[in-house]
N, C-alpha and C positions, 0 to 999 in steps of 0.2 A: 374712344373719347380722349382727346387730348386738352389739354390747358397749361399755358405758358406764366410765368411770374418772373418778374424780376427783384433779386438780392444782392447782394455783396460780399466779397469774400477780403479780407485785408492781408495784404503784402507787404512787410513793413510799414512804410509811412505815405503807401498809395494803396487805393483801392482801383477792387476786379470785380465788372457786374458780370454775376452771374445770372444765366437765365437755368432755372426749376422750370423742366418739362415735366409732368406727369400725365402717364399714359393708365386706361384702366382696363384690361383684357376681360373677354368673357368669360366664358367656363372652365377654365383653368382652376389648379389650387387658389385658395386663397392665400397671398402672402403677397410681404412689402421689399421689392428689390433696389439698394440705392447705388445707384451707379457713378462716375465721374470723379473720381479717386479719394473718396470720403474718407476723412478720417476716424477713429474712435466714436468719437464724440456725434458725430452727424449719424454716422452708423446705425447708432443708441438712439437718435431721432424716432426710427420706427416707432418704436416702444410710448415713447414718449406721446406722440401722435395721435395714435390709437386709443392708447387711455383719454389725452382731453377731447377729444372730439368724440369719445361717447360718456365722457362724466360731462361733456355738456348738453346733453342730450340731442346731437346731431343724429345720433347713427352711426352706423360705418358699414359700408360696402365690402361683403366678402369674397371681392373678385382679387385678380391677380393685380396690382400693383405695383410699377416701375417709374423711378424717379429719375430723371437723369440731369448732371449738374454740370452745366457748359458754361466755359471748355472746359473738355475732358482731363486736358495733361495740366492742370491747375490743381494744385493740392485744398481742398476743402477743409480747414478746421474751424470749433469750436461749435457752441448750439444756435448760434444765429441763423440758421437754416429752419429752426422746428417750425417756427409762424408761416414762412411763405410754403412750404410744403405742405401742412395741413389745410393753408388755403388755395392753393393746388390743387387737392384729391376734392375738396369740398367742392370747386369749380366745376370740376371733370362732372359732380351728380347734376348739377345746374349749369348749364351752357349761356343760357341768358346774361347773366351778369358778368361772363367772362371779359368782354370788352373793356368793363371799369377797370381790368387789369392794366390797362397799357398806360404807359406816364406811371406806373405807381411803383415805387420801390418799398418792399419789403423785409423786415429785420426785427428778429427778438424769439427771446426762447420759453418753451411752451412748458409748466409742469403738470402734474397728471390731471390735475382739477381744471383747466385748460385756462389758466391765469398765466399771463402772459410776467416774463422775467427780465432784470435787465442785462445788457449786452455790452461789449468793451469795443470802444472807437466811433459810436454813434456821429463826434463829430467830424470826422474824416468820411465817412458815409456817407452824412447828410451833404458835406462839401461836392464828395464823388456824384453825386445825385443830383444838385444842380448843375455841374459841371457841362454832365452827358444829356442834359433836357428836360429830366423826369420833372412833372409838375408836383408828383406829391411824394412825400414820404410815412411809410405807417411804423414807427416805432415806443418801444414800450414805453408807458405812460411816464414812470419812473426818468428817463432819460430825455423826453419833450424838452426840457426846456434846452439841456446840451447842443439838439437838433433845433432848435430856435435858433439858435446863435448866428446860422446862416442863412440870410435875406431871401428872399424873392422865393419860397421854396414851401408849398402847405405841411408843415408837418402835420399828422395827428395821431393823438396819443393814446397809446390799445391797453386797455384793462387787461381784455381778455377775449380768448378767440373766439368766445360769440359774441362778443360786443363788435369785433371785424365784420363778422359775418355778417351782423344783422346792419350795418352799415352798408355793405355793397351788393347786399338784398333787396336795401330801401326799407326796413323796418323800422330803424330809425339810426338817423346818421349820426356820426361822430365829431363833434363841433373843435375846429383846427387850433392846434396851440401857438398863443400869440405872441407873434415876434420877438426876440428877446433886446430892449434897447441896449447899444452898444456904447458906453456910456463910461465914463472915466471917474473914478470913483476913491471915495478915500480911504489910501492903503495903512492898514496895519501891518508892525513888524511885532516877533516876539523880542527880538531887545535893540535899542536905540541906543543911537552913537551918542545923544547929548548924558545919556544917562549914567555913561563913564567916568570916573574920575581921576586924575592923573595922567601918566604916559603921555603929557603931549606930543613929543618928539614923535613916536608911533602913530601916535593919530593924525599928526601931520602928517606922515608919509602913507597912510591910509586913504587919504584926502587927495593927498596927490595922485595915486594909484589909483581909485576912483574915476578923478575928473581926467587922466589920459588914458585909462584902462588898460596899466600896468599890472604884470604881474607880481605874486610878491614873497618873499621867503622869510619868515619869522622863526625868529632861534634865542632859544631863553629860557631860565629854571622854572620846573614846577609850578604852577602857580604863580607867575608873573601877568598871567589874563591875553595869551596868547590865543584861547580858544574864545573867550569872550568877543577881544576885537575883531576873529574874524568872521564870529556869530551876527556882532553888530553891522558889519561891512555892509550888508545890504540897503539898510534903511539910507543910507546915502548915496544910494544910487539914483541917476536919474529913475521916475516915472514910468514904467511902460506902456506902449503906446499900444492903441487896441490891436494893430496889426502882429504887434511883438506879443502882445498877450493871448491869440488866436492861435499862436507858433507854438509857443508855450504847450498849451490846453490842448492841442492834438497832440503831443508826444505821452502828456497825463491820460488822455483818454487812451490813446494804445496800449498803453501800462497799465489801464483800470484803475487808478492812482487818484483819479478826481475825487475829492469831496462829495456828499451825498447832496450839501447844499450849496456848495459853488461848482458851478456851471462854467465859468470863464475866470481862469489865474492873472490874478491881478497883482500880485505881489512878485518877485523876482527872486526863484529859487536859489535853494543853500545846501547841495548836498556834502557831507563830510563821511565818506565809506570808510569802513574800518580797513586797517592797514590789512587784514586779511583776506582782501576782494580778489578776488581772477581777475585775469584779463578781460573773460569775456563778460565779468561783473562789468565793469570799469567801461568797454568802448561798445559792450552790446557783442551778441554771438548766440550758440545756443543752436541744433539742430533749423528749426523755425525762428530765425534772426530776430532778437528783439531789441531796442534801442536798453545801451549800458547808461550807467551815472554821470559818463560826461554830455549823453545827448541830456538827460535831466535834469541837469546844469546849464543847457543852453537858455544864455542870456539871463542866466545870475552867475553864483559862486562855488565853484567847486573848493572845497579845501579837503586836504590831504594833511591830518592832523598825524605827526610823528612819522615824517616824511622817507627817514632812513629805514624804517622798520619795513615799509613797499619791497613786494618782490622785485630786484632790478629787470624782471622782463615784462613786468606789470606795467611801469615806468615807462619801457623803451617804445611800447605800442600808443604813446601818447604823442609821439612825434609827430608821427603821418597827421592824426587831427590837431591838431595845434597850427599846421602850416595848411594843413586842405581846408579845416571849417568844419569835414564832413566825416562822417567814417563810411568807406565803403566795405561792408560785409560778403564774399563770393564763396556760393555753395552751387552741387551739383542744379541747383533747380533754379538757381540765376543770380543777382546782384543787388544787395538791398543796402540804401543810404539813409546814413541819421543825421540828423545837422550836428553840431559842435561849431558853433563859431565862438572861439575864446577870443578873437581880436577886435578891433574898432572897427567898425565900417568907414573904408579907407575916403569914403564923402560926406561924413555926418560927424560929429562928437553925440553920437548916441551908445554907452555902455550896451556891448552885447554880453559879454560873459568872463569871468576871471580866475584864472588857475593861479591859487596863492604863492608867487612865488620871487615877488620883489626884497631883499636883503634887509633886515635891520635886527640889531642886537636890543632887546627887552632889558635885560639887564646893566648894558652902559649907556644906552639910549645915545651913544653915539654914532655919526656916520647913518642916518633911518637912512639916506641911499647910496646903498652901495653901487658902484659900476661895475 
């Protein structure tokens, strides 16, 4: 008895569908073998499995069991495998509803009472997922509306694996979560430029730096409000537009960084790393490449608060993305890109992103631009 499922595996800032074969042997030991270069964590899946699909009072079949997760030479991490696996082996016992598999992409992580958990990158998934055809997508309920975000595409939202089950049983189905309007909406900052007082010179050169999306270098004693103005810098930035706010919110969702109740970043990030960050803090790195502070900055503000205290090779690795837009990351198992655009779009006056580093003395409030 075989049964095919489709999930997703993420690769930086693309997704790999993966197809879950599980195969169920006869009289053999009973045991759960997972094949296709799992990591830790999918490994543990067994366990996992076992327990909810018999605290839900499924059963479980003590034949041999082997999972296998293609492609093979594709490194497998994290638990967003445990749902489509256990609905896999549940298939293999019922062959009939096997066909409601195909068009359905599956994703989310199962705990032992078999309540389904939330998962990291759902919206890059769901994107991946209409991409390649699939008509539906089944992720954890907690995440529905993230997987909203993308049109034309049924998401529906899994409590828990018997609540799946009895869905593609026909017990009673699972009613699809509603679109999520794409909708331009009024942003809040935590602090506003009008709210300042003083330093006009400064803030005129802030304004300027702004509206040509110039970089900027501020230098000045203590407490002169050099952290403040570049705290405020955002609120005057243009608007982001929903395209720009989609770009955004898939780099949050990779990160698991999203709000529990926003769904779509609508405000225009402000990161400020302490001057103690790595390299591979800063442009992204890491065995398993993950987007650094300057991809989390794309298309708002990075500031680099005590700018001489940076390690100078921390520095020097910001060159390449400043002039590419992009960081390319290369390890033995291939090549992974993060955006970083800190410059204009050379055909819009649309602010993408700004590394603090345009010249003015706070304290003579002479000369705000320097050349």
């Amino acid at each position: 008895m075989l049964s095919r499922v489709y999930s997703c595996a993420l690769t930086g800032l693309n997704g790999t569908v993966i197809e879950v074969e599980v195969d169920f042997s006869g009289k053999e030991e009973p045991k759960t073998v997972v094949v296709g270069l799992p990591d830790t964590a999918v490994q543990e899946s067994r366990e996992r499995i076992r327990s909810a699909i018999k605290n839900t009072g499924l059963g479980f079949l003590h034949r041999r069991i082997t999972v296998n997760l293609a492609p093979a030479d594709l490194r497998k991490e994290g638990p967003c495998f445990d749902l489509p696996i256990a609905i896999g082996e549940l298939a293999c016992r019922d062959e009939t509803w096997i066909p409601e598999l195909d068009g359905t992409m599956i994703i989310g992580e199962l705990s032992l009472d078999g309540s389904v958990r939330h998962v990291r990158g759902v919206l890059l998934i769901a994107a991946k997922a209409k991409e390649l055809g699939f008509r539906r997508i089944c992720v954890p309920a907690c995440d529905a509306q993230e997987a909203a975000l993308i049109p034309d595409i049924e998401v529906l939202p899994v409590h828990s694996l018997l609540e799946l089950y009895d869905h593609f049983t026909g017990i009673k189905l699972i009613e699809p979560q509603q679109p999520c309007q794409l909708t331009e909406t009024e942003v809040t900052v935590r602090t506003d430029f009008s709210e300042i007082k003083g330093q006009e010179h400064v803030k005129r050169a802030l304004e300027i730096a702004a509206a040509g999306s110039h970089n900027v270098l501020m230098s000045g004693s203590p407490g002169t409000g050099k952290t403040l103005l570049a705290r405020a810098l955002p609120s005057i930035l243009p608007r982001m537009t929903l395209e720009e706010s989609l770009d955004v919110t898939r780099i949050y969702s990779i990160e698991d960084m999203l709000p529990e109740d926003t769904p779509l970043i609508q405000t225009r990030p402000f990161r400020a790393p302490h001057h103690t960050v790595s390299y591979a803090g800063l442009v992204g790195g890491g065995n398993i490449p993950r987007p650094g502070e300057i991809s989390l900055a794309h298309r708002g503000v990075l500031f680099l608060d005590e700018f001489p205290e940076f390690d100078p090779r921390v520095l020097e690795v910001l060159r390449q993305p400043l002039e590419d837009k992009v960081v390319t990351i290369s390890r033995a198992t291939g090549a992974y890109s993060f955006p970083a655009n800190f410059i204009d779009n050379k055909y819009r006056s649309v602010f993408k992103s700004t590394l603090i580093h345009l010249h003015f003395d706070l304290n003579t409030q002479q000369s705000p631009l320097a050349v």
